[in-house]
N, C-alpha and C positions, 0 to 999 in steps of 0.2 A: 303764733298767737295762742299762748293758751291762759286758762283758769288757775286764777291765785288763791289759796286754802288760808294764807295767816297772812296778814293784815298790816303788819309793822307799817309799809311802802303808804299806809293813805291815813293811818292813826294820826299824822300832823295836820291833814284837812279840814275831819272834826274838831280836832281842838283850836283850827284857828279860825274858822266859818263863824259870822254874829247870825244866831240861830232867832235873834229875836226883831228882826229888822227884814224889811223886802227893799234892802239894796245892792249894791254891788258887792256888798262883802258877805252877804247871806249866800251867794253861788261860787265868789273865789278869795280865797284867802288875801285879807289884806295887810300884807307883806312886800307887794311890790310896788317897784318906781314908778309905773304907770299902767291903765286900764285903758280901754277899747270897748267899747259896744259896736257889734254889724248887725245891723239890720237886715232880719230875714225881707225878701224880695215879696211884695206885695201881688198876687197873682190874680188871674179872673177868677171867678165864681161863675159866669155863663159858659165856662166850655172851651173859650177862648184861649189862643196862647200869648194874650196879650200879659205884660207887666208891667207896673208904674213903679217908681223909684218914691221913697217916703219922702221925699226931700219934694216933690211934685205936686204929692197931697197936701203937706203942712203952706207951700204957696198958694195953691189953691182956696186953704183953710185962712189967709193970713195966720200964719202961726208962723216962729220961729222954731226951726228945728234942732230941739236943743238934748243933751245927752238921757233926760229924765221922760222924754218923749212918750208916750204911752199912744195906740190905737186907737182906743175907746176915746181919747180925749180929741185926738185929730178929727173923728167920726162926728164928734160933737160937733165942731166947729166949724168943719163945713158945713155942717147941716145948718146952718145959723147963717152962713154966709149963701146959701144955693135952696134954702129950702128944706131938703132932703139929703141924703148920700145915696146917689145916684150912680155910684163908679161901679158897682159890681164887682167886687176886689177887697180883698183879706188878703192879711200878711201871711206866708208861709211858717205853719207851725210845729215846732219840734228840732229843725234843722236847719243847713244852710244847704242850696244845694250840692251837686255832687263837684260840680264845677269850680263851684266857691269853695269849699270845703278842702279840692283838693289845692288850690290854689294859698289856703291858708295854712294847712299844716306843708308844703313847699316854704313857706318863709318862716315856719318856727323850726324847722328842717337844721336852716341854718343859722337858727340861734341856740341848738341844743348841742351840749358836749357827749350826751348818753345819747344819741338817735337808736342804737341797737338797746334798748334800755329804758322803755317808757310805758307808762300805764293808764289804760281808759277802764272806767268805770259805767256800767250800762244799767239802769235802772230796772226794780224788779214790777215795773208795771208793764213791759214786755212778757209777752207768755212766754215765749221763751228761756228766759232768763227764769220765768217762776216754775215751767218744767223742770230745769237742772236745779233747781233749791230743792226741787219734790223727790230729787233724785239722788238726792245729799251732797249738792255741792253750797258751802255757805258764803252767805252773804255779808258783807260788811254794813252798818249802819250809821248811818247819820242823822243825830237828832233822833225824837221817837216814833217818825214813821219814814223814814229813808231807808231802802237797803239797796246796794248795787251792788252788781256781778263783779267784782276785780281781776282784770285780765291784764297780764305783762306781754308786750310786744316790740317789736321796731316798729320807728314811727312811720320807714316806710311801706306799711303794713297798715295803714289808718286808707288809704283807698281802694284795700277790700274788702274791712273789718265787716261781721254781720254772723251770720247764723247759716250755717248752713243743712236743709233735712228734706229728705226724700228727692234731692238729687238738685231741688233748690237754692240758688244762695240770695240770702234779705241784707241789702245794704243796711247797717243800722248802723250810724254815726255814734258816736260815745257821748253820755250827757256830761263827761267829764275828763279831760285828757293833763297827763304831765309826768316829765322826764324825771326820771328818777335824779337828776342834778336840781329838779325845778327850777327850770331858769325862765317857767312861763308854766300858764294854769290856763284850759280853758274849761268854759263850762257853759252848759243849755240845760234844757229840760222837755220833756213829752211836749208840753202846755205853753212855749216860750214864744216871742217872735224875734226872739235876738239870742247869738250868741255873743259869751261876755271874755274877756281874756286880760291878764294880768301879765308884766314883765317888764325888761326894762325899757326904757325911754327910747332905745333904740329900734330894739324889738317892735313894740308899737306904732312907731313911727314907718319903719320896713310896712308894717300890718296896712295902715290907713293909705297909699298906693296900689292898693289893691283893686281887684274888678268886681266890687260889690261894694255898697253903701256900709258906713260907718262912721261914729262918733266918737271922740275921746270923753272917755267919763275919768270920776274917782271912784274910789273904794266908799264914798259916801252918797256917792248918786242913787237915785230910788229908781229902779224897773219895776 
């Protein structure tokens, strides 16, 4: 895995990302035959290693859980239906976990022609990441406050990707992964409770079998 210096490999992201929208196509290019939303896993807040699946709370909420699904808005509604929100539990944010994650890049595994040949993108709100820009490695940008780290790797190299310093290594999942064929786009963020993934119909379809919660979206659905 290392650090990429010139840019060419992710210049088609910016230009096809809709930078003026908070939908599916502000995080992945929409260019392909189908989209996927997973739901990061909803975890306790008291300590606990209890987990609720979102699909649990929107019944709870009477809500239908539907791909434009938002937190904030389930939190409402139970609260309407219970009183309060009494669950003690938030979506996990930033990632999916390590399990899910590996379990996901496993099935885009085999839908990439480049697996020795793919690229994650890691955001420069990791110190990390803003050490080595301090250090004169550059960053790529998207939009007028995006920059991410561009790092070329094999994909199967995404279940140890991270940082590693003072003898440490920090799991950091990539807020942006794709084969240099792009035959699939995924993408999160620091701040997210879902990761979002673009590709074909078959692809997606392989994806939604998976051991973690998820919804089929479009490239015009709002997160």
């Amino acid at each position: 895995m290392g650090a990429v210096s010139r840019f060419s490999a992710a210049e088609w992201i910016a230009e096809s990302l809709d930078q003026q929208s908070m939908t599916v196509a502000h995080w992945v290019p929409p260019v392909y035959e189908s989209y996927l939303r997973i739901l990061h896993p909803i975890e306790a807040t008291d300590g606990s290693a209890r987990t609720l699946r979102w699909a649990e709370v929107a019944e709870a909420a009477h809500r239908e859980l539907e791909g434009d699904v938002s937190w904030k808005g389930l939190v409402q509604s139970y609260a309407i239906q219970h009183g309060s929100f009494d669950l003690a539990a938030e979506p996990r944010i930033g990632c999916l976990t390590e399990d899910e994650a590996d379990a996901v890049f496993e099935r885009l595994a085999s839908h990439t022609t480049t697996p020795e040949a793919c690229y994650s993108a890691f955001s420069s709100i990791y110190s990390w990441v803003s050490d080595l820009q301090s250090s004169g490695q550059p960053l790529f940008r998207i939009g007028p406050d995006r920059e991410f780290l561009l790092v070329r790797s094999s994909i199967y190299e995404y279940g140890q990707s991270g940082y590693s310093a003072a003898g440490t290594h920090f799991r950091v999942l990539p807020d942006m992964s794709w084969p240099e064929g792009k035959e699939w786009f995924l993408a999160t963020s620091f701040d997210m409770d879902s990761t979002l993934i673009g590709g074909s119909a078959e692809l997606i379809n392989s994806l939604v079998s998976g051991p973690y919660e998820s919804i089929p979206v479009t490239a015009s659905t709002v997160v």
